[in-house]
C-alpha positions as CSV (number, residue, x, y, z in Angstrom):
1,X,11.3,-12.8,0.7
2,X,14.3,-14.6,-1.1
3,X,15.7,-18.2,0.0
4,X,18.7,-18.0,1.9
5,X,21.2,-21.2,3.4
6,X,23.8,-21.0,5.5
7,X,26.2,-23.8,5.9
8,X,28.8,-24.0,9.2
9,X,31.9,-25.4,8.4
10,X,33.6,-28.4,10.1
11,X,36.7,-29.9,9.6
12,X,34.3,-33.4,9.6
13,X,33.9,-35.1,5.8
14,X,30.4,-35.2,6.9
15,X,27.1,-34.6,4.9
16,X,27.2,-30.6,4.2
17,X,23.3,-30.8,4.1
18,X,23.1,-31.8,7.4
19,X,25.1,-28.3,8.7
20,X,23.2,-26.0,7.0
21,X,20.3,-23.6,7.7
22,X,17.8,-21.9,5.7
23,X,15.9,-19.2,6.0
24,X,14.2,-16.3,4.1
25,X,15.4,-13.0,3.9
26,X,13.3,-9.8,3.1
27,X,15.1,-8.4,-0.4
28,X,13.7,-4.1,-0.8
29,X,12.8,-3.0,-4.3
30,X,12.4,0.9,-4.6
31,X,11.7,3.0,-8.0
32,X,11.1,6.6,-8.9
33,X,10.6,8.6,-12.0
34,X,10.1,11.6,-13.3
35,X,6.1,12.4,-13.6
36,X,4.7,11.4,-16.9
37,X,7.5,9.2,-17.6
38,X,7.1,5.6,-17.9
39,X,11.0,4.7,-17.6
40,X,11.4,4.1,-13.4
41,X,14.9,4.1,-12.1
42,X,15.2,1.1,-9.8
43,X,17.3,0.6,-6.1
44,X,17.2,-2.6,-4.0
45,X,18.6,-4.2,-1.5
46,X,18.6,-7.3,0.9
47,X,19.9,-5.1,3.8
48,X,18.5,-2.4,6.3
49,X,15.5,-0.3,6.0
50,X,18.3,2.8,6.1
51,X,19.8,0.9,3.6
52,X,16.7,1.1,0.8
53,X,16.3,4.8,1.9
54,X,19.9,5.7,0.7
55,X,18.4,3.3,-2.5
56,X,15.4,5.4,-2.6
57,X,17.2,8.9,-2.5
58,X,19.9,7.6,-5.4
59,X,17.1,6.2,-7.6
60,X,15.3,10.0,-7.1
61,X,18.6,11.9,-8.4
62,X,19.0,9.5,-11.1
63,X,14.8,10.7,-12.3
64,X,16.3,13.7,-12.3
65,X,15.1,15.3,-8.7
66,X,16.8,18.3,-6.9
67,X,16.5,20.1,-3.9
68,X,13.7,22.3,-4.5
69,X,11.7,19.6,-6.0
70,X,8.8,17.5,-4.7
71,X,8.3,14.1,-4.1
72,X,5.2,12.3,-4.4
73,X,5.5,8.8,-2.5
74,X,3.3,6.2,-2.7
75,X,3.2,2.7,-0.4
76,X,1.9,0.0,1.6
77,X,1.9,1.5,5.2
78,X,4.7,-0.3,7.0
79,X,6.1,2.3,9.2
80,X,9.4,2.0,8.1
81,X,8.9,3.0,4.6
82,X,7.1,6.1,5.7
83,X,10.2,6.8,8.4
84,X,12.6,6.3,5.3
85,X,10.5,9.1,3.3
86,X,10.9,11.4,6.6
87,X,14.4,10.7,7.0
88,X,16.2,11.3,3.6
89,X,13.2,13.5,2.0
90,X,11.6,15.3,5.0
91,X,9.4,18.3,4.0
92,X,10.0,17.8,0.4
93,X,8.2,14.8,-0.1
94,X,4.2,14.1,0.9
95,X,3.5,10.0,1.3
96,X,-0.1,8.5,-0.1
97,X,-1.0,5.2,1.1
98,X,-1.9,2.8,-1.8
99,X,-5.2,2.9,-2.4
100,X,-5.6,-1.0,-2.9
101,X,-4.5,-1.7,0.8
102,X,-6.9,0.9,2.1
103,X,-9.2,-0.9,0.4
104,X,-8.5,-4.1,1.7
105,X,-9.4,-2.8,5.4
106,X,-12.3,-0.9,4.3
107,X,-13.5,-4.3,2.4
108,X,-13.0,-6.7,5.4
109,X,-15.0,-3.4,7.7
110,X,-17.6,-3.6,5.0
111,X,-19.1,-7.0,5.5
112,X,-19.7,-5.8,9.1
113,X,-21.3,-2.3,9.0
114,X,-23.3,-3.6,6.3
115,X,-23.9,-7.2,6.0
116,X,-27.1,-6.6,3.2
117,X,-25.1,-5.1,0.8
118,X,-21.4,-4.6,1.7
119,X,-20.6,-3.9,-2.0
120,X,-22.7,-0.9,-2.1
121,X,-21.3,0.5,1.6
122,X,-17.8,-0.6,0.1
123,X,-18.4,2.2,-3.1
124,X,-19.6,4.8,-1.2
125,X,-16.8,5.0,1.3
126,X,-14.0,4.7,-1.4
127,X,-15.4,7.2,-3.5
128,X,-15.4,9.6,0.4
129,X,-11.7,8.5,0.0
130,X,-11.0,9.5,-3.1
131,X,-12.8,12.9,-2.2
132,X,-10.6,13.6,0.9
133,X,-13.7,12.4,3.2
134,X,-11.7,10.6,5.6
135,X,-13.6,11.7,8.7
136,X,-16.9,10.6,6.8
137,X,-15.6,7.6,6.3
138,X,-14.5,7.4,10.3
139,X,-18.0,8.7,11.3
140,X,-19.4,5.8,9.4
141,X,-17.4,3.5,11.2
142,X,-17.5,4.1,14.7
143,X,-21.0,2.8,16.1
144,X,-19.8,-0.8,14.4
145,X,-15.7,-0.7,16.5
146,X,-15.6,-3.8,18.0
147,X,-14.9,-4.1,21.8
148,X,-11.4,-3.6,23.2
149,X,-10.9,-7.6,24.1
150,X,-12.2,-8.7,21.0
151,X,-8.6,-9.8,18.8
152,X,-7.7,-7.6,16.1
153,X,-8.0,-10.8,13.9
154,X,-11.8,-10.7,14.4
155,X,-12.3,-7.3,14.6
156,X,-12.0,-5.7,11.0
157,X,-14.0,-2.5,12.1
158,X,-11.6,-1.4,14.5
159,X,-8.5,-2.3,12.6
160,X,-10.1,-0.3,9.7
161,X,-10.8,3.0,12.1
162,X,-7.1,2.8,13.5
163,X,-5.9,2.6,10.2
164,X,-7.6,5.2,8.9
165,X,-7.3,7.5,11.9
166,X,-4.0,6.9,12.5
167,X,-2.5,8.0,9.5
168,X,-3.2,12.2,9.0
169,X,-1.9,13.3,5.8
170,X,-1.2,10.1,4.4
171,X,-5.0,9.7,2.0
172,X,-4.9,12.8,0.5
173,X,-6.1,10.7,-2.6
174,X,-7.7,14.1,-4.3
175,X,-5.2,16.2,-4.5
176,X,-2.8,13.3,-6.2
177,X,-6.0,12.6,-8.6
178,X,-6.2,16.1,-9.4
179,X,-2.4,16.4,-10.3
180,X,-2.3,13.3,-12.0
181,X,-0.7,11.6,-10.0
182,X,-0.5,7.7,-9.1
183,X,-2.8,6.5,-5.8
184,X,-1.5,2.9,-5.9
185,X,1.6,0.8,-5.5
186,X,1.1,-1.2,-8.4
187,X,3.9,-0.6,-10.4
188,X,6.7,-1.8,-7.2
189,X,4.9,-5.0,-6.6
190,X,5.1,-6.1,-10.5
191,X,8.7,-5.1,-10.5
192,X,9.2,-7.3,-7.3
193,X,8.5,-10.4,-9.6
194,X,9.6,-9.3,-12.9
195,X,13.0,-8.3,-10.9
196,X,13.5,-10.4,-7.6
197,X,11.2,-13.2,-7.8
198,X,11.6,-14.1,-11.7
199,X,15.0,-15.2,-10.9
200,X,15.9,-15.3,-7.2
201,X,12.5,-17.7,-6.4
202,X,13.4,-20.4,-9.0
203,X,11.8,-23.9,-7.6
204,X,14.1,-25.5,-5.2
205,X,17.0,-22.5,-5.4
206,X,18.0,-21.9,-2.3
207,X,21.1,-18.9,-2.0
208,X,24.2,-18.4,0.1
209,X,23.6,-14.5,1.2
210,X,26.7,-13.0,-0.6
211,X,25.6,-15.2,-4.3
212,X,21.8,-13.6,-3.5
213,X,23.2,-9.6,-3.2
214,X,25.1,-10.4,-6.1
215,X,22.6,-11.6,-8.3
216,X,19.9,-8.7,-7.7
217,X,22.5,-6.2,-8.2
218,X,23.0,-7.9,-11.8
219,X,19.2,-8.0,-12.3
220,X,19.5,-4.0,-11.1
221,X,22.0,-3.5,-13.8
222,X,19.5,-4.8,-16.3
223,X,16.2,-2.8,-15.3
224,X,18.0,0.6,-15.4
225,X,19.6,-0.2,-18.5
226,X,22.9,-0.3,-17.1
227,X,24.0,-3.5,-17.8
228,X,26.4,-2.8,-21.1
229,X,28.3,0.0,-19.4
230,X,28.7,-1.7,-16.3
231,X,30.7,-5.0,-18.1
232,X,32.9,-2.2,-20.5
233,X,34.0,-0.3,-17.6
234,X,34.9,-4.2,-16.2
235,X,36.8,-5.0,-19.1
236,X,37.6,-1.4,-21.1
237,X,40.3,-3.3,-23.2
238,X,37.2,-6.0,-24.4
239,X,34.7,-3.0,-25.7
């Protein structure tokens, strides 16, 4: 989320800080590469979720993707990133939730089913993950779901079960394991601070919208090693 103010104009000499408004504004941050590689190719934008997905599917030809190739996507859940995948990739890509925010549900599901020793329940059920044993895992937690009028906020059971249920297709951890491929989301949510929030969070900064887009297209520039050609095709007669 990024700091953004907005100030109305008046034709009164008054105190400008008393006409604006701030607010935050979600910024997107997308990456792909090539498998094995360990240079991403970055896309962002504060904008749309359609907007990221036309990121997303530039950032995949610039790794080097075609047509007949397959995409591996990994991320936190929220609908619209998988409806982005669907939309520009379709058939050609399979999406993994991160394995970390699985975890998270299964953790909070974990002090209930078993207070004695959570920990140990905790292991078993994301190893089952990890070995395709998603209806396992479901079977395990059904005799501890939570009535319907209990709030999802104190039922962790049943939030865990309609996660998990919900979802076909989408923890198919084994098969990415076996083709060495990444289960977690760890790499997008460092670049969100090495990229937006190292410089677009600065203590007290607050951004007018237009200054914000401009500066994370500049910090864009710089993580895909862009940032040279970008200023000579500026200023050709200065290279």
């Amino acid at each position: 989320m990024v700091p953004i103010v907005t100030i109305e104009e008046t034709n009164e000499t008054t105190d400008r800080r008393k006409n604006r408004t701030v607010a935050w504004k979600e910024a997107r941050l997308c990456l792909a590469h090539p498998q094995g590689s360990c240079t991403p190719f970055f896309g962002d934008t504060i904008g749309t979720p359609q907007q990221i997905g036309s990121h997303l599917l530039h950032t995949t030809i610039e790794a080097g993707i075609n047509q007949h190739g397959k995409v591996h996507a990994v991320g936190d859940g929220a609908s619209w990133i998988v409806e982005q995948i669907d939309e520009v990739f379709g058939t050609q890509a399979n999406y993994l939730i991160d394995f970390y925010h699985l975890c998270e549900y299964l953790a909070a599901a974990a002090k209930v089913c078993d207070s004695k020793a959570p920990q140990t329940w905790l292991t078993l059920q994301k190893k089952r993950m990890k070995n395709s044993g998603v209806q396992k895992v479901l079977l395990e937690l059904e005799p501890f779901l939570e009535p319907k009028n209990i709030p999802d906020n104190k039922a962790p059971v049943r939030c865990c079960y309609r996660n998990d249920k919900n979802r076909p297709g989408q923890f198919d951890y084994q098969a990415a394991i076996e083709a060495e491929l990444p289960i977690g989301s760890g790499e997008i949510e460092s670049a969100h601070r090495y990229i937006i929030q190292e410089r677009l969070k600065l203590s007290g900064a607050w951004w007018k919208i237009n200054n914000a887009k401009a500066m994370l297209s500049l910090r864009l520039l710089r993580a895909n090693n862009h940032w040279q050609k970008y200023w000579d095709n500026l200023m050709p007669e200065a290279a």
